[in-house]
C-alpha positions as CSV (number, residue, x, y, z in Angstrom):
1,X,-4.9,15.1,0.4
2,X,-5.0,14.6,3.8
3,X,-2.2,15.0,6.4
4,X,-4.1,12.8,8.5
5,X,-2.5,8.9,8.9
6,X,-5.3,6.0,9.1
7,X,-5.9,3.4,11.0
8,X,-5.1,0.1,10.2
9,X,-4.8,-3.5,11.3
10,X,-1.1,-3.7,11.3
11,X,1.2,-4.5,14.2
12,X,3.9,-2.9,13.0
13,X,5.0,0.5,10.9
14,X,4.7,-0.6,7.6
15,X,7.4,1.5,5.0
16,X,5.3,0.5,2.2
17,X,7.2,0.7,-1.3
18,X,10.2,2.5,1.0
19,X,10.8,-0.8,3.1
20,X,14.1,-1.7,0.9
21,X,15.6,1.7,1.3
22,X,14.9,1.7,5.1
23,X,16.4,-1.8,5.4
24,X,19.5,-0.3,3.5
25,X,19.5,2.7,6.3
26,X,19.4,0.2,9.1
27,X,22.2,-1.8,7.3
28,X,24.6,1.3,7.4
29,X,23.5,2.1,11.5
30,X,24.8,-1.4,11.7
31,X,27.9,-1.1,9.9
32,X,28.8,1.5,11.9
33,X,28.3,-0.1,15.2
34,X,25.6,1.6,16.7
35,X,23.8,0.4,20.1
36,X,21.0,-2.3,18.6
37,X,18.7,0.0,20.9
38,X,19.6,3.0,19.0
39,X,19.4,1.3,15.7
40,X,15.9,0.3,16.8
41,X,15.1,4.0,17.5
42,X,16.0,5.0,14.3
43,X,14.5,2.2,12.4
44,X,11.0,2.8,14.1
45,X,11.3,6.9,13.0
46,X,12.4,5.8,9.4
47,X,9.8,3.2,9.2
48,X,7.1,6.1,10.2
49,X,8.1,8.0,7.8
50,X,8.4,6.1,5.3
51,X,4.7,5.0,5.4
52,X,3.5,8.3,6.1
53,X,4.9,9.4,2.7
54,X,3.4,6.8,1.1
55,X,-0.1,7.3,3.0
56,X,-0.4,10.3,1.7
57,X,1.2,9.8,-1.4
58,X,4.2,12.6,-1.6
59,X,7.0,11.0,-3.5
60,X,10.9,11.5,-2.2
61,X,11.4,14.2,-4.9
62,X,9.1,16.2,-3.0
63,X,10.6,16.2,0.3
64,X,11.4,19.4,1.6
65,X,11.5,21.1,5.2
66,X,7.7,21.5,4.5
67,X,7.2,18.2,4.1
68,X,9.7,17.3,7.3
69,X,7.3,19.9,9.8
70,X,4.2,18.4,8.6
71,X,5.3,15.4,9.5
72,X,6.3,16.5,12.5
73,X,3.2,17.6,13.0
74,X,0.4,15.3,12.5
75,X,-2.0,14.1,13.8
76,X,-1.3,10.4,14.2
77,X,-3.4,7.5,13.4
78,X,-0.7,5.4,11.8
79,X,-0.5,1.6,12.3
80,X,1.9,0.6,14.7
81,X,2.9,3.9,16.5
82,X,2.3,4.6,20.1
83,X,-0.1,7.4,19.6
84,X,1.9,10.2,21.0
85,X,3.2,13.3,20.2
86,X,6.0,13.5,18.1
87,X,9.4,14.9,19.8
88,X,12.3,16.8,18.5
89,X,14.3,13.7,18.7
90,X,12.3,12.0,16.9
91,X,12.6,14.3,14.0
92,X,16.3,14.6,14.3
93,X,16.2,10.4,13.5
94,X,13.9,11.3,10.6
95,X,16.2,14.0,9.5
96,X,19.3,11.4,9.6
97,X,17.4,9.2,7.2
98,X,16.6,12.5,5.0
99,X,20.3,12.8,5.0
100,X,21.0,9.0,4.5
101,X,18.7,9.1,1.1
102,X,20.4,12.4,0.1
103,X,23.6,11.0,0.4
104,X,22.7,8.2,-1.9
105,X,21.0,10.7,-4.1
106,X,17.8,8.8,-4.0
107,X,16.2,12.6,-3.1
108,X,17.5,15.9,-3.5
109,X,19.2,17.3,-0.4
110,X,16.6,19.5,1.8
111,X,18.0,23.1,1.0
112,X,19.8,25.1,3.9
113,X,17.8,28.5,5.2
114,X,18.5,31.3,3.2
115,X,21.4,33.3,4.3
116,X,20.4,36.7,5.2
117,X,22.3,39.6,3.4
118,X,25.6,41.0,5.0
119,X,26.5,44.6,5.8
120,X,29.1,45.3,3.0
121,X,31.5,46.6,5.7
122,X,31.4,43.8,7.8
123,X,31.6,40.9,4.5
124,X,34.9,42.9,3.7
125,X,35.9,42.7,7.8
126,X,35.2,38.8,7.3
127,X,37.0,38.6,4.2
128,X,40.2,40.5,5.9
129,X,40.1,38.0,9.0
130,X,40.4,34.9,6.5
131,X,43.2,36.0,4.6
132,X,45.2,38.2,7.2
133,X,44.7,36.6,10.4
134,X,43.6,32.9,9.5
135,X,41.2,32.3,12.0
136,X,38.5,29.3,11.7
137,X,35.3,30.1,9.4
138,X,33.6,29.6,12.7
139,X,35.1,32.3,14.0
140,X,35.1,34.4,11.4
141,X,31.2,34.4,11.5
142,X,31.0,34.5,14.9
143,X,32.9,37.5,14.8
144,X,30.7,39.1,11.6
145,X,27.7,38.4,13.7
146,X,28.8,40.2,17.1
147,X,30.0,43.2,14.6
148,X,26.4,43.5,13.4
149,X,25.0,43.3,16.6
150,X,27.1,46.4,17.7
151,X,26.5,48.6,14.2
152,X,23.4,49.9,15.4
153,X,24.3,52.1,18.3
154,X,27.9,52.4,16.9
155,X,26.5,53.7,13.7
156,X,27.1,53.8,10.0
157,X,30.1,56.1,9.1
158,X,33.5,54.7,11.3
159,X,34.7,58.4,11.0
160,X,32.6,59.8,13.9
161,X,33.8,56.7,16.4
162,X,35.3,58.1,19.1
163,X,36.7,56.0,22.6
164,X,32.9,57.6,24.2
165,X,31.3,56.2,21.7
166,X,32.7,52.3,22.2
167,X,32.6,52.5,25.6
168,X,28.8,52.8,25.3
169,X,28.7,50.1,22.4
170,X,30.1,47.8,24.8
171,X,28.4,49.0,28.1
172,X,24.9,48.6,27.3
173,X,25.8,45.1,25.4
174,X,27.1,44.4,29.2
175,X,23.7,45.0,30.8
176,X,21.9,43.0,28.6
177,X,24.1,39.8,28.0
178,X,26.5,37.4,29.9
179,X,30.3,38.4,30.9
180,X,32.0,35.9,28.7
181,X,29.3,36.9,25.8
182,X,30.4,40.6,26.2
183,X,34.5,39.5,26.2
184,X,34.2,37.4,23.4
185,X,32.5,40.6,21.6
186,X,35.3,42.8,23.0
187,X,37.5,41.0,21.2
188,X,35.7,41.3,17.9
189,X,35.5,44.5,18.4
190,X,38.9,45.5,18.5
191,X,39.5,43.5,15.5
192,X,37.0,45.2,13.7
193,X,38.6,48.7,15.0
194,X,42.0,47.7,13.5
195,X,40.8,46.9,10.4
196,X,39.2,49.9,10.2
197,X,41.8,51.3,10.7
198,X,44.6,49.5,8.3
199,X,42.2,50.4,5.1
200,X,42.0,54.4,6.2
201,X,38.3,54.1,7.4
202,X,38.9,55.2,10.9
203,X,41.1,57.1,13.4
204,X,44.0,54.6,14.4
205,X,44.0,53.8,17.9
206,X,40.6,53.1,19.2
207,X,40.6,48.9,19.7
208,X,42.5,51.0,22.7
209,X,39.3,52.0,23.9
210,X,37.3,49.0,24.1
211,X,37.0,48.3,27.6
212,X,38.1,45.0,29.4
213,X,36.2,42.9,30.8
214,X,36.8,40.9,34.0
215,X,36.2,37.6,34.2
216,X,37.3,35.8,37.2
217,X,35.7,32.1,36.9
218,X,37.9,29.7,37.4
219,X,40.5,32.5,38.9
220,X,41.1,29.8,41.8
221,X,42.5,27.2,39.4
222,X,46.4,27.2,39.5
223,X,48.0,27.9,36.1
224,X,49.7,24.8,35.7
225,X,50.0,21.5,37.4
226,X,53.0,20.0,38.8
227,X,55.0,17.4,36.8
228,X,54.0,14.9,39.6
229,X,50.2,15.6,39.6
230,X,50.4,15.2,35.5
231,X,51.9,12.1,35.8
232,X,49.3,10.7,37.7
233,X,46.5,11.8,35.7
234,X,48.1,10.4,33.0
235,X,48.5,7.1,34.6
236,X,45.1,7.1,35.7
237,X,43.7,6.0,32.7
238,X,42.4,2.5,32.2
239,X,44.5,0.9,29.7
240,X,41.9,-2.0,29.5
241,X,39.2,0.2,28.1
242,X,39.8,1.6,23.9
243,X,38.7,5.1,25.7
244,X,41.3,5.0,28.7
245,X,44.0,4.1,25.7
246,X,42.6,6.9,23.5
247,X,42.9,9.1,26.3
248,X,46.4,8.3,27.4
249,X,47.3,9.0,24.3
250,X,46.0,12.8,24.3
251,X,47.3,13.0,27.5
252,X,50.8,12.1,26.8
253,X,50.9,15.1,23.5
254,X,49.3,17.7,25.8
255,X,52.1,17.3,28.3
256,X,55.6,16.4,26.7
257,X,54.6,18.8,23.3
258,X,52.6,21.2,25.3
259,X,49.6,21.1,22.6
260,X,46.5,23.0,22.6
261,X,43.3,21.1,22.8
262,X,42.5,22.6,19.4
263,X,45.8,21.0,17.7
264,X,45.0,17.1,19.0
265,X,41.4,17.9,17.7
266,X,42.9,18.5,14.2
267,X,45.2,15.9,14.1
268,X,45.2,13.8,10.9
269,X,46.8,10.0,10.3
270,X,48.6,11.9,7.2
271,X,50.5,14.1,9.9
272,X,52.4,11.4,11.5
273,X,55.8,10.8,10.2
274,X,56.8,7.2,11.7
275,X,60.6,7.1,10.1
276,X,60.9,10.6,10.8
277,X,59.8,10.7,14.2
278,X,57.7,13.7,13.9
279,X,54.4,14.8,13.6
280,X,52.3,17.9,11.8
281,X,50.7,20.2,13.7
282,X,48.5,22.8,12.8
283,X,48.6,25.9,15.4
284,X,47.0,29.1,15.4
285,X,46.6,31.0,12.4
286,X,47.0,28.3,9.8
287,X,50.5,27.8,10.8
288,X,52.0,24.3,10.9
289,X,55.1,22.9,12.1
290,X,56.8,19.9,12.6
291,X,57.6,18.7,16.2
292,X,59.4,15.7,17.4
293,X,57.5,12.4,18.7
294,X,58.8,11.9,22.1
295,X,58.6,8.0,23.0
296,X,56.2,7.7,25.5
297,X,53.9,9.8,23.1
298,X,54.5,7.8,20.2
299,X,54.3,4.5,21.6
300,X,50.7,5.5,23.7
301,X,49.7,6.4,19.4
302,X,50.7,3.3,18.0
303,X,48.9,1.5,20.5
304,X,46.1,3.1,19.8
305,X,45.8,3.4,16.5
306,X,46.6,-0.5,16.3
307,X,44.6,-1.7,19.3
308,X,41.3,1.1,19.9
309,X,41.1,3.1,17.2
310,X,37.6,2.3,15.5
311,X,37.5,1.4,12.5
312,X,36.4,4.5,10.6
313,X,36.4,6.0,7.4
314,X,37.8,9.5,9.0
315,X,41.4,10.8,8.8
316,X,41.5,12.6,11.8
317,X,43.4,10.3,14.0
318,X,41.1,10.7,17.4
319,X,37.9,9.1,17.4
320,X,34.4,9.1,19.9
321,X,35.0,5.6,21.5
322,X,31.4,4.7,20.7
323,X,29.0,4.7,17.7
324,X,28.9,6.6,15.7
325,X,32.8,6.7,15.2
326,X,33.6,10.0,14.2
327,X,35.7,13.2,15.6
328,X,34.5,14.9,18.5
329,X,32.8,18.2,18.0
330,X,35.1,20.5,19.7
331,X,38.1,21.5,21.3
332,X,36.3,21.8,24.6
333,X,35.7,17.9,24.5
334,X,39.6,17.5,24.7
């Protein structure tokens, strides 16, 4: 079997016996509102797919990551394709259809890597942060992996740490990574050190010793912004746009409930309590509370919710203001 596509007559990708389910993956682009020039992207990847597979006669059962980098990978001859080199995006459209078949269990899901074992002491660091401090998974892993970064010039037996000895840790991490790499990891680090030191592993006392580290970007901003100055940002959004409502909107609970980015990211329609006049929200460390709606706030929500908000089948109550309609990725987006 050859990896090889032919030539052929054809003016267009042909999908072969796969054309129905590619129509039904167009279908759902459209359903959600996607750009047609974007649809047309990801119609044309699917579509070479689709008739790759059936040119060289793997059947969707036997799509796996193999199967995904030969593709990305061959030499094409198919008909209808531009004869070029096939990018990363195009792959990533190819690996949204994967997904879309998957989905619709049509084909197995293509399996995740394997996970790479865990140093014992670190899983049971991890474990602590979940059910003592409440932190994000995210975070929780970020913080495994910076641990395991450090073990090797801390060493293996937390007994013999001394303030010397993570000083050093975090000094030659300094001289080989980025300032707000190495503070992030200072902060792990001390975490680490206290759990040592609640389970008896380690002298009590040394997240003392991990040194700080100065960061002054951004040093020039002031800490807050006037009252004034707030309400003009606020009133500078354009209330003719579903963005410049959805905006307003985040605006107006960042400054009259003093939120963190993070809480409006997490935001669900479930929080809101209309009669009540409060909402949910969900701070640091798993806590939640329930705050009153001031009016401004709750009136710049309703309107959104009744006059931008896409519709979506996604309880968080802010959405991206184009396709695909969906929560934004991050608190740093906020």
């Amino acid at each position: 079997m050859t990896d090889e596509c032919f030539l052929g007559s054809e003016r267009l990708m042909n999908a072969g016996t796969l054309q129905s389910l590619v129509d039904a993956f167009v279908a759902e682009l459209r359903s959600r509102r996607y750009a047609s020039l974007t649809v047309s992207g990801y119609e044309h990847s699917a579509r070479h797919f689709a008739g790759w597979l059936c040119r060289n006669r793997i059947e969707l059962e036997g799509v796996d990551e193999e199967v995904v980098r030969r593709f990305a990978g061959h030499r094409c001859r198919c008909p209808g394709s531009r004869r070029q080199d096939i990018s990363t995006k195009y792959v990533r459209r190819v690996r949204q259809f994967i997904r879309f078949l998957a989905d619709r269990q049509v084909l197995t899901a293509v399996a995740p890597p394997v996970v790479t074992s865990v140093d014992k002491r670190i899983a049971a660091y991890q474990d602590w942060l979940r059910h003592h401090r409440g932190i994000s998974e995210r975070t929780v892993d970020r913080h495994g992996r910076m641990i395991a970064r450090l073990l090797p010039t801390l060493g293996p037996d937390p007994q013999l740490y001394d303030a010397l000895l993570i000083r050093r840790a975090i000094i030659d991490e300094a001289k080989r990574s980025s300032r707000p790499h190495v503070k992030t990891m200072t902060t792990a680090l001390r975490g680490y050190l206290r759990f040592l030191a609640a389970t008896g592993l380690c002298r009590s006392g040394l997240d003392h010793a991990v040194p700080t580290i100065p960061q002054w970007r951004l040093s020039a901003l002031p800490r807050y912004l006037p009252s004034g100055t707030v309400e003009q940002v606020i009133a500078s959004c354009d209330l003719t746009k579903p963005h410049g409502i959805r905006d307003r909107a985040i605006l107006l609970f960042l400054a009259r409930l003093g939120l963190r980015a993070g809480d409006v990211l997490m935001m669900r329609l479930g929080d809101i309590a209309w009669t009540e006049g409060t909402i949910r929200v969900r701070g640091k460390g798993r806590r939640e509370i329930r705050l009153p709606l001031p009016q401004d706030a709750g009136d710049a929500l309703l309107d959104y919710l009744s006059r931008a908000r896409p519709s979506a089948e996604e309880d968080r109550v802010f959405l991206r203001s184009s396709a695909p309609y969906r929560p934004f990725k991050g608190s740093s987006v906020i």
